[in-house]
C-alpha positions as CSV (number, residue, x, y, z in Angstrom):
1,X,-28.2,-7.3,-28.1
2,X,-24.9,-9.8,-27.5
3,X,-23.0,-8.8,-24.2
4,X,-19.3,-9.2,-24.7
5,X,-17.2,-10.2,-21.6
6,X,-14.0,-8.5,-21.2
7,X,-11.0,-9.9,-19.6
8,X,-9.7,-6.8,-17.0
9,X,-6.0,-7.7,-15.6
10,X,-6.0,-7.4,-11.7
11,X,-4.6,-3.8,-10.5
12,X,-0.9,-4.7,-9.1
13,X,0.9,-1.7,-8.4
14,X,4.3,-3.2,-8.0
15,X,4.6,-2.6,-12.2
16,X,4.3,1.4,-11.1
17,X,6.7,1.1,-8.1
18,X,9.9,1.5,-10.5
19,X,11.8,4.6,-8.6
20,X,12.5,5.0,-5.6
21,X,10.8,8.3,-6.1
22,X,7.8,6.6,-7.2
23,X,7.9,4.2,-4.1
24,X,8.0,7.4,-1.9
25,X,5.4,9.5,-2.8
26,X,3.2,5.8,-2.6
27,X,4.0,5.0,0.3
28,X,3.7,9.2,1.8
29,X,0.3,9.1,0.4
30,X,-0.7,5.8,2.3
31,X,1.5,7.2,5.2
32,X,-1.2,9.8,4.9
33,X,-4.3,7.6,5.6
34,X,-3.2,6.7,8.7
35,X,-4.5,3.0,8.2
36,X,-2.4,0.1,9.2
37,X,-4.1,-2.3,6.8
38,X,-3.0,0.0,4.0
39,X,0.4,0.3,5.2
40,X,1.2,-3.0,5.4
41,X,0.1,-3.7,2.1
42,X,2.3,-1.0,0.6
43,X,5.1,-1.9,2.4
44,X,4.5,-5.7,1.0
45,X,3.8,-4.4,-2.5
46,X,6.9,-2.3,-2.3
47,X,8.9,-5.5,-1.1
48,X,7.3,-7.2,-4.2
49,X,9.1,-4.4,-6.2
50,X,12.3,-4.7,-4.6
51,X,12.6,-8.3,-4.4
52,X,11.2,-10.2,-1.1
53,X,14.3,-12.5,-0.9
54,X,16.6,-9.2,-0.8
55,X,14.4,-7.2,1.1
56,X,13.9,-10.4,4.1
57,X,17.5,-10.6,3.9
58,X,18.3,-7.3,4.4
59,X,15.2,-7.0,7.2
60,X,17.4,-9.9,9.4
61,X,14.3,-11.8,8.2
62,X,13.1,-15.2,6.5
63,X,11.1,-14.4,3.6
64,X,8.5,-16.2,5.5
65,X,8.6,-14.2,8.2
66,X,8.6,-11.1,6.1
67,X,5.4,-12.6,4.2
68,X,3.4,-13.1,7.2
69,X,4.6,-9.8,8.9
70,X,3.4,-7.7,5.9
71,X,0.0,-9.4,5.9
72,X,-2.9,-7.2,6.2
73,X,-4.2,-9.2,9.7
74,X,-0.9,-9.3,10.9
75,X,0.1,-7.4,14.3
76,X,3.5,-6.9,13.9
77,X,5.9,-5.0,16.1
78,X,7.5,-1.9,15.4
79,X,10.6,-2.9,15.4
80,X,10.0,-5.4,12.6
81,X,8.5,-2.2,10.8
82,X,11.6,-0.2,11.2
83,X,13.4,-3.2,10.1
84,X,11.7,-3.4,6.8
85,X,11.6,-0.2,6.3
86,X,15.3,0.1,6.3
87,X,15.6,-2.7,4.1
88,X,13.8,-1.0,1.5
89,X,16.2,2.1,1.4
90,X,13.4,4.1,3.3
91,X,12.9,7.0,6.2
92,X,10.0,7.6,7.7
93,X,9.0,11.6,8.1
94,X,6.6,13.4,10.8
95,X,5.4,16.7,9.4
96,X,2.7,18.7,11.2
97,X,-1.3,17.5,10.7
């Protein structure tokens, strides 16, 4: 029996971050997992959707800045959170656990 390899495309959800309803309810349900790992990554995939240049601009930040800031390993402060979050047209909500 021949085994056939298939070509899979890498999973990049910035194609599925096309409303800003979309972007919400992605980044409520990471919001959700209380994992800072995870949140940086959706905030940097939702920057991806938005446009890093516009987003770093609109942060008071270099797109550098805003690349290494939204890395996984990164530490970075909360005000550079708030910052970014603003930029992307976003509020942060507390409900109840």
């Amino acid at each position: 029996m021949k085994t056939r390899k298939v070509k899979l495309k890498l999973f990049d959800a910035t194609r599925f971050l096309d409303s800003d309803e979309a972007i919400a309810e992605y980044l409520s349900s990471i919001l959700e997992m209380n994992d800072t790992t995870l949140l940086l990554a959706a905030l940097s995939d939702i920057a991806r959707a938005r446009g890093i240049a516009k987003v770093a601009k609109d942060a008071g930040l270099g797109r550098e800045s805003l690349y290494k800031a939204l890395n996984p390993a990164a530490k970075p402060r909360f005000e550079t959170i708030m910052r970014v979050v603003q930029a992307l047209g976003l509020h942060l909500k507390a409900r109840p656990a």
